[in-house]
C-alpha positions in Angstrom: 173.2 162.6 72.9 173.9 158.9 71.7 177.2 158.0 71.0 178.4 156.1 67.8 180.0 153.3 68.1 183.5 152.6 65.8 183.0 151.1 62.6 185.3 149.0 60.8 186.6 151.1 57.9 187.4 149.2 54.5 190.0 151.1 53.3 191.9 148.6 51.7 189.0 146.8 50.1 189.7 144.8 46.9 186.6 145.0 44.7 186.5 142.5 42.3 184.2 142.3 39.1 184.3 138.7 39.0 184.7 136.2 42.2 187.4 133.2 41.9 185.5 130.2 41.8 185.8 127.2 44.0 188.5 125.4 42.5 190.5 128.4 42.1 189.9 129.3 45.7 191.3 125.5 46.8 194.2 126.1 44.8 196.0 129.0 46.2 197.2 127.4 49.6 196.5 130.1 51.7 192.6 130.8 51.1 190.2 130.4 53.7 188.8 127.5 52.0 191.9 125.9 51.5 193.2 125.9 55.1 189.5 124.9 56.4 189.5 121.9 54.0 193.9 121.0 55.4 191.8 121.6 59.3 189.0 119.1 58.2 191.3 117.0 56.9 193.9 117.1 59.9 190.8 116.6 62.6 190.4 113.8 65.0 187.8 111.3 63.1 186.1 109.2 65.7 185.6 105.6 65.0 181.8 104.2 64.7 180.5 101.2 67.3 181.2 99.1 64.7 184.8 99.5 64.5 185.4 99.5 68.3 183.3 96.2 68.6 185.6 95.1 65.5 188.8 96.4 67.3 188.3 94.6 70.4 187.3 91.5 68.6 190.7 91.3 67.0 192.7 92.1 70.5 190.9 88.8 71.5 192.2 87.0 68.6 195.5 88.1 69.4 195.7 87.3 73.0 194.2 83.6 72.2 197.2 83.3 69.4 199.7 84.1 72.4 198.5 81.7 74.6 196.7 84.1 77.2 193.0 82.9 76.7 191.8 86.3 76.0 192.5 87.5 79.5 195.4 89.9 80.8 197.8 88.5 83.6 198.1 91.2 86.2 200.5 91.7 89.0 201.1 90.4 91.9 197.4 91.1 93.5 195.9 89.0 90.6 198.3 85.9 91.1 197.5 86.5 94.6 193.2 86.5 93.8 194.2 83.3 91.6 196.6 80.9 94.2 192.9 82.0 96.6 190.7 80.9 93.9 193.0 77.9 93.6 192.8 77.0 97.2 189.0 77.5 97.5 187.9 75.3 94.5 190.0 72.4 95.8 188.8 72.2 99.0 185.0 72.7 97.9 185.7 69.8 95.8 187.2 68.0 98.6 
């Protein structure tokens, strides 16, 4: 003997004789289309090559304005790695 498995009754089911239409169904603020469209809307929108190449192009720009050359100062390892650079280029030219 098989056994059946639970079904999901509709006892509650609304039967309409005609469907809202699109519009209608963005309307009413708590449609499924209306919440998907507020969750595509809220989403994380990634930006293109284009606009990270553009991005760092203009973090360039603004370290030249302040004076940095387009290069970060770091702690106290990098003035470290620069007073040796220093030291070796003067006595290579020496």
């Amino acid at each position: 003997m098989t056994r059946l498995k639970k079904q999901r009754r509709m006892a509650n089911k609304i039967v309409l004789d005609k469907t809202p239409k699109k519009q209608e169904r963005l309307a009413d603020p708590d449609s499924y289309e209306s919440r998907k469209q507020r969750a595509l809307g809220k989403r994380k929108k990634h930006a293109s090559v284009y606009e990270k190449a553009r991005a760092t192009q203009s973090r360039e720009q603004r370290d030249e304005e302040a004076g940095r050359r387009g290069t970060r100062h770091g702690g106290p390892l990098a003035a470290k790695i620069r007073e040796l650079n220093k030291t070796k280029q003067a006595a290579d030219e020496s």
